[in-house]
VEXLUM-809212 format. One line per field, with one value per atom (N, C-alpha, C): x, y, z; atom name. Coordinates in steps of 0.05 Angstrom, whole numbers. Example, Ala and Ser with C-alpha at 12.3 -4.5 7.8 and 13.67 -1.06 7.14 Angstrom:
BEGIN
x = 264, 246, 264, 257, 273, 258
y = -114, -90, -66, -45, -21, 1
z = 156, 156, 156, 142, 143, 157
atome = N, CA, C, N, CA, C
This chain:
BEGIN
x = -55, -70, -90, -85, -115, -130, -150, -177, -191, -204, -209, -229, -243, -251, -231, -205, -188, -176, -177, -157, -176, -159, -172, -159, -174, -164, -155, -153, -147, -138, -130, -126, -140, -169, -191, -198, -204, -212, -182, -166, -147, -143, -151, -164, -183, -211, -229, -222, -215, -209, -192, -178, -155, -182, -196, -217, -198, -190, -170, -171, -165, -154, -139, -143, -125, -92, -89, -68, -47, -68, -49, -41, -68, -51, -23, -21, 1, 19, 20, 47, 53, 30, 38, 57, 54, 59, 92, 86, 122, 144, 128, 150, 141, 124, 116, 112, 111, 121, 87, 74, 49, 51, 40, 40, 24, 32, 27, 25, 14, 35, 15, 38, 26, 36, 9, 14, 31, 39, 55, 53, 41, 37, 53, 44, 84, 72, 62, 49, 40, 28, 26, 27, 14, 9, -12, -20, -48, -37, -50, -44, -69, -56, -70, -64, -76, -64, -85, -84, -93, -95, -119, -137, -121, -114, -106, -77, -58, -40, -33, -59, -58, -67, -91, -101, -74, -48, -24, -7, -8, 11, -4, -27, -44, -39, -43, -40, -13, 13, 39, 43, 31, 50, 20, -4, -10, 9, 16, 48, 52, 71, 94, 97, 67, 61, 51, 40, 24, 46, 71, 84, 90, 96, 108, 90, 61, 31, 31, 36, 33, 53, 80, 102, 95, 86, 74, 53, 30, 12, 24, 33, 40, 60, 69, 89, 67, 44, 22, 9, -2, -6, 8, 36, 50, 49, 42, 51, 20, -8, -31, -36, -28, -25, -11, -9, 10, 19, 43, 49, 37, 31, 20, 31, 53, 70, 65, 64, 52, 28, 9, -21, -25, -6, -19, -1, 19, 28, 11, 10, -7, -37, -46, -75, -62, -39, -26, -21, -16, -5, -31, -51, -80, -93, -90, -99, -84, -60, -40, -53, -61, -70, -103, -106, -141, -126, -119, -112, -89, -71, -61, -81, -95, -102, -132, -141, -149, -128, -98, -85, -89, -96, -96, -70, -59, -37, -40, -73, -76, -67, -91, -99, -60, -46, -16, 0, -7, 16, -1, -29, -29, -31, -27, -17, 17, 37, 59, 71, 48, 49, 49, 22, 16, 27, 42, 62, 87, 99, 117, 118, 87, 79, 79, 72, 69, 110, 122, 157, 166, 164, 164, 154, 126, 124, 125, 132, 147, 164, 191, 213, 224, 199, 201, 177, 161, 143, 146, 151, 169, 140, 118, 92, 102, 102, 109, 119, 150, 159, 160, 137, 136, 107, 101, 78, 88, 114, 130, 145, 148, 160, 141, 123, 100, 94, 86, 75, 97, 124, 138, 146, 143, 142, 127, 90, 67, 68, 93, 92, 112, 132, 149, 127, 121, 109, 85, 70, 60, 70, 84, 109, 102, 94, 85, 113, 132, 155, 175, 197, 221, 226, 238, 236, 272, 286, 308, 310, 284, 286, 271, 256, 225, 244, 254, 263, 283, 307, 323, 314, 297, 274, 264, 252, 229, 254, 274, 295, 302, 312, 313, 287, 269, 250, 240, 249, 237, 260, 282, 307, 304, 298, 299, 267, 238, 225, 237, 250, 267, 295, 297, 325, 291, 279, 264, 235, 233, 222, 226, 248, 252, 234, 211, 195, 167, 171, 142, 148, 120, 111, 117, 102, 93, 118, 144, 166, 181, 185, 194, 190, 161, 139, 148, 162, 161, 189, 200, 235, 229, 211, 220, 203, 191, 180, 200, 221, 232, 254, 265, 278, 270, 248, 235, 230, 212, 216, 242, 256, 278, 297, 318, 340, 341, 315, 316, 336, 326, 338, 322, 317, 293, 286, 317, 324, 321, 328, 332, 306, 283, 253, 241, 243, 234, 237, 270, 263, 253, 248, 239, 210, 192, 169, 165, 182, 178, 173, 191, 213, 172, 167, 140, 121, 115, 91, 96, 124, 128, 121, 129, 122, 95, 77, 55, 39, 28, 13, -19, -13, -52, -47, -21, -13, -25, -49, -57, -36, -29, -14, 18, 27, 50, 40, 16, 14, 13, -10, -12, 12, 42, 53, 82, 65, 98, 80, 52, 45, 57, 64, 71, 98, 115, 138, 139, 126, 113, 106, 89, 80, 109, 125, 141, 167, 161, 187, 173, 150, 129, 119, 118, 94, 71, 57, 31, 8, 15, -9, -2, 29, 35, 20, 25, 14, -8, -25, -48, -57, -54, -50, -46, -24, -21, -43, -49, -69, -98, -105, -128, -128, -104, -95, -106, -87, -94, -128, -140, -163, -193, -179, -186, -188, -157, -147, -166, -171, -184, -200, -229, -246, -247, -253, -263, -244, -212, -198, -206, -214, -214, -184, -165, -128, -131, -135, -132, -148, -177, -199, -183, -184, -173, -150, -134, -105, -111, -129, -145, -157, -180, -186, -163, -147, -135, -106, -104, -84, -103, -135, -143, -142, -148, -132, -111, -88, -63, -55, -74, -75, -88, -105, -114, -110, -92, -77, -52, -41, -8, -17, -32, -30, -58, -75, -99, -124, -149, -165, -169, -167, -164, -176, -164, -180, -202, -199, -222, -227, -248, -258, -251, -239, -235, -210, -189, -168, -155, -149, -150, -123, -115, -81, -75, -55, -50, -50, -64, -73, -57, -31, -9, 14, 39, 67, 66, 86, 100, 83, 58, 41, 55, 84, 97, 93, 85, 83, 59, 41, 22, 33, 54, 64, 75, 83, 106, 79, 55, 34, 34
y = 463, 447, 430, 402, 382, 387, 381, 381, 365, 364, 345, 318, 316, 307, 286, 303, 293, 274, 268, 248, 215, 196, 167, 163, 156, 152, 124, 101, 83, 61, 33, 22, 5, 10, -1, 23, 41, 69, 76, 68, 73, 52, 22, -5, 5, 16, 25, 44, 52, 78, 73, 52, 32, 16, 1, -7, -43, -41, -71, -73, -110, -116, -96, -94, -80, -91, -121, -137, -128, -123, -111, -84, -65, -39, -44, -59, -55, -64, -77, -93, -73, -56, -32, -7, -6, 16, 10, -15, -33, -28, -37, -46, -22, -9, 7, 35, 41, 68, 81, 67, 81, 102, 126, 149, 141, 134, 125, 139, 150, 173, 151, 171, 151, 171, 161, 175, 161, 169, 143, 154, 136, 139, 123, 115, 108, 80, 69, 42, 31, 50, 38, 58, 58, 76, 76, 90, 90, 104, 90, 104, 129, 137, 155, 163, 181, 180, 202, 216, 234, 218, 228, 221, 225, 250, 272, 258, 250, 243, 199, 194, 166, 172, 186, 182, 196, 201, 219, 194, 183, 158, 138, 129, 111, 116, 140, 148, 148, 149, 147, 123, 104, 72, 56, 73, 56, 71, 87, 100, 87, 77, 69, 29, 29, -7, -14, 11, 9, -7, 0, -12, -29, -42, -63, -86, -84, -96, -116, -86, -88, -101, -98, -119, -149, -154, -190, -190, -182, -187, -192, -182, -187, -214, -219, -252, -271, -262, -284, -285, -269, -277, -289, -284, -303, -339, -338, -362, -372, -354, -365, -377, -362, -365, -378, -397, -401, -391, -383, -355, -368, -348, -353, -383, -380, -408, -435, -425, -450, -467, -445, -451, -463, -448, -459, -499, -498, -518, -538, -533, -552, -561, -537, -543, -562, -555, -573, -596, -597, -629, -650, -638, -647, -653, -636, -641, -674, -671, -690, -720, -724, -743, -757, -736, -748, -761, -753, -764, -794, -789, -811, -833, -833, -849, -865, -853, -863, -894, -892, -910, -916, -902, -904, -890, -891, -876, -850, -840, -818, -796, -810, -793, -788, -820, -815, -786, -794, -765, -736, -740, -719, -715, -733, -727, -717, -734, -728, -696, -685, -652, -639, -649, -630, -629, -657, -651, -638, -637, -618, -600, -583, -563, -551, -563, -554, -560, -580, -575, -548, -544, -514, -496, -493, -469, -467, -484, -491, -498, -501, -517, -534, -522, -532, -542, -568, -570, -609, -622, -641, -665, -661, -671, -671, -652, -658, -673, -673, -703, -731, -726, -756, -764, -743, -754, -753, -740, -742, -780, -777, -809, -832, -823, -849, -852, -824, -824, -847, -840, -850, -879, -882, -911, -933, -919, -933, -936, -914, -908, -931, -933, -961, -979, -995, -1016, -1027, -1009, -1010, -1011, -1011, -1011, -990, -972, -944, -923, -932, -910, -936, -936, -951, -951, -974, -971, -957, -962, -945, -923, -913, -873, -871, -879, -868, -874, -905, -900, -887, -887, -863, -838, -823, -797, -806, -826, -824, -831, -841, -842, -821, -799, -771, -750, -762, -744, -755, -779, -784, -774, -781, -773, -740, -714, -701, -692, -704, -699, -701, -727, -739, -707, -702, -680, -656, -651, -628, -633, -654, -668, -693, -698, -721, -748, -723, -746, -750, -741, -749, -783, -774, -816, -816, -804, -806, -800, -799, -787, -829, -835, -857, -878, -874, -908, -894, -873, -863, -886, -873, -895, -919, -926, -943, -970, -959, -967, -972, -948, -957, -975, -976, -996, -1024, -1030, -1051, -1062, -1042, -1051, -1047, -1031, -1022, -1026, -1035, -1035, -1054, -1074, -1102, -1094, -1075, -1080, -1082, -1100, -1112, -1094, -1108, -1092, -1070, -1057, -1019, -1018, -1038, -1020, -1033, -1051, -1042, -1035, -1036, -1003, -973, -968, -943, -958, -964, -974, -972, -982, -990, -951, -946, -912, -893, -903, -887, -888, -917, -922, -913, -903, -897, -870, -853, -827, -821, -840, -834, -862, -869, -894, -892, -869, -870, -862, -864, -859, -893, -895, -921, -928, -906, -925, -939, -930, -941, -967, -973, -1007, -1018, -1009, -1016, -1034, -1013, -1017, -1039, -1031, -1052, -1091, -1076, -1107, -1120, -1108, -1121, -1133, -1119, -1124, -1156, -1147, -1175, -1204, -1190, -1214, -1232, -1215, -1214, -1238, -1233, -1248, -1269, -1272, -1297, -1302, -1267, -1266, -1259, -1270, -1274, -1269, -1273, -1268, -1240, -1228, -1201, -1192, -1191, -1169, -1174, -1191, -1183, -1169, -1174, -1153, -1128, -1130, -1096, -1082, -1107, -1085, -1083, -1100, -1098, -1067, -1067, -1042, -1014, -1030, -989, -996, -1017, -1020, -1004, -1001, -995, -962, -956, -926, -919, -926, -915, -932, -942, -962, -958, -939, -938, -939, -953, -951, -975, -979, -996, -1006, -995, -1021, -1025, -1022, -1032, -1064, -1057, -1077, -1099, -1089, -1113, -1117, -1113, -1122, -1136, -1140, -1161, -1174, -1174, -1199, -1214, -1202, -1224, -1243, -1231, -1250, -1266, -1261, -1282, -1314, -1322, -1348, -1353, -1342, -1347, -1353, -1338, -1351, -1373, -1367, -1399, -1414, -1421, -1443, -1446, -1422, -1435, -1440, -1415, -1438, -1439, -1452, -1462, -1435, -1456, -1435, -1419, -1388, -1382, -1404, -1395, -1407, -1386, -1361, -1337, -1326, -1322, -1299, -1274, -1266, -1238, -1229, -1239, -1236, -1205, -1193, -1161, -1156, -1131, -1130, -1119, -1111, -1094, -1064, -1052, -1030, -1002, -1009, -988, -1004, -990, -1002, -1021, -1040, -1060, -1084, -1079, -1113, -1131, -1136, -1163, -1164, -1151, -1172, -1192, -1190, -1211, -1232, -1225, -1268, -1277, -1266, -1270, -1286, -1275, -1282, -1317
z = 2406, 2426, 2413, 2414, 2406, 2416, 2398, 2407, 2422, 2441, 2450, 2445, 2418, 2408, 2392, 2382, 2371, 2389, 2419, 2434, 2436, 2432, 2439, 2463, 2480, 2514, 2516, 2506, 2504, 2479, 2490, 2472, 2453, 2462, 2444, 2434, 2449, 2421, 2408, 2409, 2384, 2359, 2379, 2359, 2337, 2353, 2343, 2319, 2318, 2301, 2281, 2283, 2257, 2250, 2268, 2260, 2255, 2276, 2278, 2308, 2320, 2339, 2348, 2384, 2395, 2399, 2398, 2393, 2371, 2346, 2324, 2326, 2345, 2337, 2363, 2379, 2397, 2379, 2370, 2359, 2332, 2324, 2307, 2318, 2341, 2362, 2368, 2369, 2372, 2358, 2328, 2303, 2288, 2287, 2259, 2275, 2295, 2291, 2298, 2308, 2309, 2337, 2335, 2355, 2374, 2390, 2422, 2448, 2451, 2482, 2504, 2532, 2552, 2575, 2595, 2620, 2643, 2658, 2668, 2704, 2720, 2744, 2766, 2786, 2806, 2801, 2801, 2790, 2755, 2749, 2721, 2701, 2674, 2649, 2641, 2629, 2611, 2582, 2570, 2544, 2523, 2502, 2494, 2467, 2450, 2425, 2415, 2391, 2378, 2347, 2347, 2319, 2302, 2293, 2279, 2268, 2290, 2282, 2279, 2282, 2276, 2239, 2242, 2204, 2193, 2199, 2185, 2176, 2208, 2203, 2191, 2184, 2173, 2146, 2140, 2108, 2100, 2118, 2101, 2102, 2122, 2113, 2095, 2082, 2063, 2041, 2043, 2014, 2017, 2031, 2035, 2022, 2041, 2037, 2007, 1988, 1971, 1945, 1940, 1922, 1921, 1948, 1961, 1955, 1959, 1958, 1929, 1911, 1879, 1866, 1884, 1877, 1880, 1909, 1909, 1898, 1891, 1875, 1850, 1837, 1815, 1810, 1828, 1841, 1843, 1860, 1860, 1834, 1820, 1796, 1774, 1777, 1762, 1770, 1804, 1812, 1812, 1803, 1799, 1779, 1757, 1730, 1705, 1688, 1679, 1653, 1646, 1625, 1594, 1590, 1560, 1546, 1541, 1526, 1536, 1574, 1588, 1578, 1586, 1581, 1547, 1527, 1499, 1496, 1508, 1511, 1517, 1544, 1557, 1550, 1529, 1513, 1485, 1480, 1460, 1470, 1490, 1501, 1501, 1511, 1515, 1488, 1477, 1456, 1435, 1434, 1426, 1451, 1461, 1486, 1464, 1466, 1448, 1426, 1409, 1381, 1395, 1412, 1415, 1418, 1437, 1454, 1433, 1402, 1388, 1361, 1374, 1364, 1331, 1308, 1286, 1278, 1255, 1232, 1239, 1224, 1210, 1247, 1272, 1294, 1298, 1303, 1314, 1298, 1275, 1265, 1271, 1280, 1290, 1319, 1334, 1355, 1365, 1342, 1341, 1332, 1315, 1313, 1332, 1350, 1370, 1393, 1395, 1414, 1410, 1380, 1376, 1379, 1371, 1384, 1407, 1424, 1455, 1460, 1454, 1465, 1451, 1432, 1408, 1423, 1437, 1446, 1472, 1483, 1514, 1525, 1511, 1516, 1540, 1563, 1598, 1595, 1580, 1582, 1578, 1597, 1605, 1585, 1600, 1591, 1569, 1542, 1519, 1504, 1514, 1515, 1516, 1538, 1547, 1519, 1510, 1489, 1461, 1449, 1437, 1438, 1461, 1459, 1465, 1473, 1478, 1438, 1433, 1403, 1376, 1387, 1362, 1372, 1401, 1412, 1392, 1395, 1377, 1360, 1334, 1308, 1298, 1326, 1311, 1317, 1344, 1342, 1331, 1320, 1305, 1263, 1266, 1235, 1220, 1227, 1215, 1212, 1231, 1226, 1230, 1220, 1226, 1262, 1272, 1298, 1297, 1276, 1286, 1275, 1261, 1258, 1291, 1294, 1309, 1344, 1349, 1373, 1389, 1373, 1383, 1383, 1371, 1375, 1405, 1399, 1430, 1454, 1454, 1470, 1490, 1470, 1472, 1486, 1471, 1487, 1512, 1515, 1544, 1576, 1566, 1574, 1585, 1562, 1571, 1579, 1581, 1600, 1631, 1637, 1666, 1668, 1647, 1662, 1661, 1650, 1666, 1683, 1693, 1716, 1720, 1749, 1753, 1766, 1771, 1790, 1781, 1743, 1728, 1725, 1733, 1725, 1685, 1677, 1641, 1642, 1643, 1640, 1635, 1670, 1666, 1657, 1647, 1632, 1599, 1605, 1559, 1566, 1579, 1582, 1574, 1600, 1607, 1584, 1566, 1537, 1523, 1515, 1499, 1508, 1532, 1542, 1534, 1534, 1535, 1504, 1490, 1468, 1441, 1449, 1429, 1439, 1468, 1475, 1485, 1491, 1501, 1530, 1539, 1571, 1589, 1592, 1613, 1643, 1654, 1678, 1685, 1652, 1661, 1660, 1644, 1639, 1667, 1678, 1703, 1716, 1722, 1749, 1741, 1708, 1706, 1712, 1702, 1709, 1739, 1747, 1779, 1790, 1781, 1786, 1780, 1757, 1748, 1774, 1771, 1791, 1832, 1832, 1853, 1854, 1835, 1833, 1830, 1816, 1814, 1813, 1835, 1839, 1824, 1823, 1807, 1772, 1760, 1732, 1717, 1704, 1691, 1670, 1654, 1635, 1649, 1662, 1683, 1687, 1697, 1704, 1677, 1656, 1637, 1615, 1619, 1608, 1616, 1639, 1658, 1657, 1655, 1650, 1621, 1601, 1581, 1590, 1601, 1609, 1634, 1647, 1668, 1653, 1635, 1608, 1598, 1585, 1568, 1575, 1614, 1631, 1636, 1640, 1647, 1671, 1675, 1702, 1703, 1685, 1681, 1704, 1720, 1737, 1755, 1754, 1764, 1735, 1717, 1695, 1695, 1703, 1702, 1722, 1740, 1769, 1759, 1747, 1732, 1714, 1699, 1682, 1691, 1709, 1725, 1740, 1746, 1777, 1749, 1729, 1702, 1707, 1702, 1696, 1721, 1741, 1760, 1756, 1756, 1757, 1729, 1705, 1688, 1675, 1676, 1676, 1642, 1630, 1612, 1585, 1594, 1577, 1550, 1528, 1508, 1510, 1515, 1511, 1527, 1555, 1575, 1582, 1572, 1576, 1553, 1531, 1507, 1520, 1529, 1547, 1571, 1585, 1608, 1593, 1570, 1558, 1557, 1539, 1523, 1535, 1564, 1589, 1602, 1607, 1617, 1611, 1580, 1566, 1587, 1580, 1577, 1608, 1627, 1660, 1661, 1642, 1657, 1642, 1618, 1613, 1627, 1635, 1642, 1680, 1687, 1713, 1730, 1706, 1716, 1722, 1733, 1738, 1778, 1779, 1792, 1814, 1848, 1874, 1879, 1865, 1872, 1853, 1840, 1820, 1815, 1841, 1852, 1863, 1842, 1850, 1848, 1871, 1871, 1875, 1853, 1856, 1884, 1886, 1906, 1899, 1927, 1905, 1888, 1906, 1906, 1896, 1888, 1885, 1865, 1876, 1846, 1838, 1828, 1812, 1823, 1812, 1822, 1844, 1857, 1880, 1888, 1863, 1871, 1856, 1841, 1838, 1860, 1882, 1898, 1927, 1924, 1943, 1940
atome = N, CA, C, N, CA, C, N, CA, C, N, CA, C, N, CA, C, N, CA, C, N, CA, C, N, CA, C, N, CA, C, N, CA, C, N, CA, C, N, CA, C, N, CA, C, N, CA, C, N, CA, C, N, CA, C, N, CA, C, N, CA, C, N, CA, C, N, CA, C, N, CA, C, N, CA, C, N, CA, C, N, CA, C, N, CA, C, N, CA, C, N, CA, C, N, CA, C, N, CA, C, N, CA, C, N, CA, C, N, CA, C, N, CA, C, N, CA, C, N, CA, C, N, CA, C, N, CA, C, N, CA, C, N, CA, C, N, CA, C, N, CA, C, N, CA, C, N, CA, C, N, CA, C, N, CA, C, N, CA, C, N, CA, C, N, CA, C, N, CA, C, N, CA, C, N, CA, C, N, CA, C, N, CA, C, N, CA, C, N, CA, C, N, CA, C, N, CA, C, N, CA, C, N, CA, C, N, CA, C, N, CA, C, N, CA, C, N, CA, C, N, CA, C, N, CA, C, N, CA, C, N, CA, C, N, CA, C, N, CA, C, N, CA, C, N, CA, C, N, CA, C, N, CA, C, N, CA, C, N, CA, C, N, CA, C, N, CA, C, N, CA, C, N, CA, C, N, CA, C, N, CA, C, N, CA, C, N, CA, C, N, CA, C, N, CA, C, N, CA, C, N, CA, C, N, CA, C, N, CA, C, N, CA, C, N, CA, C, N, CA, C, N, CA, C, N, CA, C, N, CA, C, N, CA, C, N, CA, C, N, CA, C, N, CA, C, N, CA, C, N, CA, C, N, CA, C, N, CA, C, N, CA, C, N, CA, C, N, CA, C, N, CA, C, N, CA, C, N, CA, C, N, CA, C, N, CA, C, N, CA, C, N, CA, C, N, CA, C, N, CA, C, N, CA, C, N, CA, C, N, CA, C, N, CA, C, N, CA, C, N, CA, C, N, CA, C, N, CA, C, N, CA, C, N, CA, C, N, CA, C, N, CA, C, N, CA, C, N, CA, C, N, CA, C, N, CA, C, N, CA, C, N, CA, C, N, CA, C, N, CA, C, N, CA, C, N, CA, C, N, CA, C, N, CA, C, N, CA, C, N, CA, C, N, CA, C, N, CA, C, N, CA, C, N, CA, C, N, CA, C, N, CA, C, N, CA, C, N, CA, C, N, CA, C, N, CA, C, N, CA, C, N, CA, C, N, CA, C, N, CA, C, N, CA, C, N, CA, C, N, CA, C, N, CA, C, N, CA, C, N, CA, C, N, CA, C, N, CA, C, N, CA, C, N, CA, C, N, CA, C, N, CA, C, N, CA, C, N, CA, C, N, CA, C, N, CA, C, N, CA, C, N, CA, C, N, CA, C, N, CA, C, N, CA, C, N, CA, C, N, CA, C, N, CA, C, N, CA, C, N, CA, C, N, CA, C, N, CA, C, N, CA, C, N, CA, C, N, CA, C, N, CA, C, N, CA, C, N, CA, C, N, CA, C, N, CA, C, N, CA, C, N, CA, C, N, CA, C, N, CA, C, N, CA, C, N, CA, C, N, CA, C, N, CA, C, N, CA, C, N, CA, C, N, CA, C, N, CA, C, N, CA, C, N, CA, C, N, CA, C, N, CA, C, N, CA, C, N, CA, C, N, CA, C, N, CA, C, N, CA, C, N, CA, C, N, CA, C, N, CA, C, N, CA, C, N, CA, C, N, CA, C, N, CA, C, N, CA, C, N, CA, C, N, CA, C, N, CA, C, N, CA, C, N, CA, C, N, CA, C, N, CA, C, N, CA, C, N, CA, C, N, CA, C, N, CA, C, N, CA, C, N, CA, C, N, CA, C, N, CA, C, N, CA, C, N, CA, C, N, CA, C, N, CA, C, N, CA, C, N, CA, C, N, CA, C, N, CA, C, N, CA, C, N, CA, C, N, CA, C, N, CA, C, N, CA, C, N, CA, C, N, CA, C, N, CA, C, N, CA, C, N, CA, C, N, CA, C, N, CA, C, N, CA, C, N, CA, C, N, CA, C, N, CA, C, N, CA, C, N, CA, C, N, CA, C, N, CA, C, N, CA, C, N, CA, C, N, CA, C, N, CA, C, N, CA, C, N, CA, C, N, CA, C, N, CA, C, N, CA, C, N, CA, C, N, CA, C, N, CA, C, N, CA, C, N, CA, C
C-alpha cells in the first residue's frame, strides 16, 4: 500500500515533481511510458500517480537516454570542431596568404611550401589549392618559374579545388587566371571569373583579377569598375590601389575625362556591366 505522501493528485504536481511543463509530462505519459493512473467517473477522469514509481521510471530512461546523449554529443563535437589535419591545414593555408600577398621571390616560395603543406596534411582542403595555383600563377608571371613548368601545376590545382568545392569563389578566379594568362582562353576565363564573383560577391581578388581580363579586351572603364569594387571589398590592398592608379591614365586618355568624379561600380555581380551603362 503507498503511502500517502507518496501519491501526486494531479497533473501539475506530477509536472512539479519532473520539475517540467505539464505539456511535456503528458506527451511523456503518451510516447514514453510514464506511470499515469486515473480515476475515471461517468463524465470525466482525474489523474494520479505515485512518487515512488515516477523517480523508478525517471531513473531508467536517464539509462536508457544516457548513451544515446553521448552518441550525439560526440557528432556535435565533431560537427563543432574541425579534425586535427583540418585545423593545421587551414593555419597552413593562412599562413601561405601572408607570404603570398607580400609578392616577392623569396615570401612566394614560401608561400608555395605552405600551401603544399596544408594539401599534404589535408587532402580535402580545396583552399589549398586554390593558393597552390594562385602561387605558381605569380611565379610564372612574374618569370621566376617557367610558365610551362609552373602553369600546368597551377592548372591542376585549381581544377581539383572546383572537384572538391564547386561553389568556391578562390577556386574559379585560380582557373580562371590561368585561362587567361596561360591558355589565352578568354571566354573560358570569364565565365570562370564571372562563375567566382557569383559564388562569392564579396571575394576582392575575383574583381581584382577579372579586371585584368576586362583591361586586356578593352573595357577599360568595366575593369575599372572592377578594381574599384576589390578596392572597396578590401581598402587596404597595395595591388589593388597600384592597379586603380595606374587605369586611371589610360581612362582618361582613351575615353576622356569622367561626367562624374564618382563613378561607382555596381555593387554586386558582373563589372561589365558598367560599360554597357
Amino acid at each position: 500500500m503507498a503511502d500517502k505522501d507518496d501519491r501526486l493528485q494531479s497533473w501539475k504536481e506530477i509536472a512539479s515533481a519532473l520539475n517540467r511543463e505539464v505539456r511535456t509530462v503528458q506527451m511523456w505519459e503518451k510516447h514514453e511510458g510514464l506511470p499515469v493512473h486515473r480515476h475515471f467517473h461517468s463524465r470525466r477522469s482525474t489523474v494520479f500517480a505515485f512518487r515512488s514509481e515516477i523517480e523508478v521510471w525517471a531513473k531508467r530512461r536517464t539509462e536508457i537516454a544516457a548513451p544515446v546523449r553521448a552518441s550525439f554529443a560526440h557528432l556535435d563535437q565533431i560537427a563543432a570542431q574541425p579534425s586535427a589535419p583540418a585545423k593545421k591545414a587551414r593555419e597552413a593555408y593562412f599562413k601561405g596568404r601572408y607570404f603570398w600577398n607580400r609578392r616577392n621571390e623569396t615570401d612566394l616560395r614560401k608561400a608555395l611550401q605552405c600551401f603544399r603543406t596544408a594539401a599534404a596534411t589535408d587532402p580535402e582542403c580545396a583552399l589549398a589549392y586554390t593558393g597552390i595555383a594562385d602561387t605558381l600563377t605569380l611565379l610564372s608571371f612574374y618569370e621566376i618559374m617557367p610558365s610551362t613548368e609552373a602553369m600546368p601545376q597551377a592548372r591542376d590545382a585549381a581544377i581539383r579545388a572546383i572537384q572538391l568545392e564547386p561553389n568556391l569563389a578562390e577556386a574559379h578566379t585560380s582557373l580562371a587566371d590561368v585561362h587567361l594568362h596561360f591558355d589565352w582562353r578568354w571566354d573560358a576565363a570569364g565565365r570562370e571569373y564571372r562563375r567566382a564573383i557569383e559564388c562569392n560577391p564579396g571575394y576582392a581578388l575575383g574583381y581584382h583579377w577579372y579586371a585584368n581580363l576586362l583591361a586586356a579586351t578593352g573595357q577599360h572603364d568595366a575593369a575599372y569598375a572592377a578594381v574599384m569594387r576589390a578596392l572597396e571589398i578590401d581598402p587596404v590592398s597595395l595591388s589593388f590601389q597600384v592597379w586603380a592608379d595606374g587605369i586611371k591614365p589610360i581612362l582618361r586618355e582613351l575615353l576622356g575625362p569622367p561626367a562624374k568624379e564618382d563613378h561607382a561600380p555596381p555593387p554586386t555581380g558582373d563589372p561589365s556591366a558598367a560599360a554597357k551603362k
